[in-house]
C-alpha positions in Angstrom: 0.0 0.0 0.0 1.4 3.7 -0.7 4.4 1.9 -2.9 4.5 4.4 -5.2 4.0 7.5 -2.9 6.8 6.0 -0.7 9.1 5.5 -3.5 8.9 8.2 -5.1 9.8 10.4 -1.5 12.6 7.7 -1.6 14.0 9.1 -4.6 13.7 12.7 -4.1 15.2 12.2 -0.7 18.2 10.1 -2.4 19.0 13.1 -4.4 19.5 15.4 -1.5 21.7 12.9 -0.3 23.8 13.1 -3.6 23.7 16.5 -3.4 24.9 16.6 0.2 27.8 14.1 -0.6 28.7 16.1 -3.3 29.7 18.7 -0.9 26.4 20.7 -1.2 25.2 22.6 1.8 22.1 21.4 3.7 19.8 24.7 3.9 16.7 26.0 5.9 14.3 25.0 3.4 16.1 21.4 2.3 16.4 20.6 6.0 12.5 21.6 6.3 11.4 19.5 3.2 13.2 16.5 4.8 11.3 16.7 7.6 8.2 16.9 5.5 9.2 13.8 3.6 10.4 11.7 6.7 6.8 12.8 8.3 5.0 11.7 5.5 7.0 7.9 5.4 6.4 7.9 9.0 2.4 8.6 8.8 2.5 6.5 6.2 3.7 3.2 7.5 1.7 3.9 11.1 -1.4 4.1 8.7 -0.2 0.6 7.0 0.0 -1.0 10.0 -2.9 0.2 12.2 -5.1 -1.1 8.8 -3.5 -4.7 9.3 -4.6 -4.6 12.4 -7.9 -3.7 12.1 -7.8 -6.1 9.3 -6.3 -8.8 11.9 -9.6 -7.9 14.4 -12.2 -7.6 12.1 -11.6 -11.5 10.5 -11.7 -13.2 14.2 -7.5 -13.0 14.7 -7.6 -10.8 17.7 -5.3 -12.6 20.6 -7.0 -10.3 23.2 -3.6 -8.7 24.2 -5.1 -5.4 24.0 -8.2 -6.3 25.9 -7.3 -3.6 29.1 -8.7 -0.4 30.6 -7.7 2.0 32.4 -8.7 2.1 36.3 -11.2 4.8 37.8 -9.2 5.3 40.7 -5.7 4.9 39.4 -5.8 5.6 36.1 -3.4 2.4 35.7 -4.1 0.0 33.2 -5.5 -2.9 34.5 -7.2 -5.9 32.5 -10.8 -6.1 31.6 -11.8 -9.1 33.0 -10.4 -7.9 36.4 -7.3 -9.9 36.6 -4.0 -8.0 37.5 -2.6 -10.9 35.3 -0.9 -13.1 38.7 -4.6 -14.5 39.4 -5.4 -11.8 42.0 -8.2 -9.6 41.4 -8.5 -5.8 41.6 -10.0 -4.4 44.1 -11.6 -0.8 42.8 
């Protein structure tokens, strides 16, 4: 997913390397479109893998690891099913 869009930041960002190894200086506005760039990867690949998870969930492959709340009282995350995980149970 986002193969194209990815590789083609890939690229642009490979030139500014060249252009850097080349003995180029790294300016305000090459350093800002980097950031850009690395942002938009970054977003990118958190979207790809939050949509294989809901993916995972939605077709019955949900291991319940993420079945937790937080606690009224505490504000600690505790499990749902009231099980601090070492068979004792909270006591709210």
């Amino acid at each position: 997913m986002f193969e194209g869009i990815c590789e083609a930041i890939h690229k642009e960002m490979d030139m500014l390397e060249e252009k850097f190894e080349g003995g180029g200086k790294l300016t305000a506005q090459d350093l800002e479109h980097l950031d850009k760039m690395a942002h938009t990867l970054k977003s990118l690949k958190t979207y790809e893998a939050m949509e294989g998870n809901s993916e995972r969930m939605s077709y019955g492959e949900y291991d319940g690891s993420y079945a937790r709340g937080r606690s009224r009282t505490t504000g600690r995350y505790i499990s749902r099913d009231g099980d601090r995980g070492n068979g004792m149970p909270y006591r709210y």
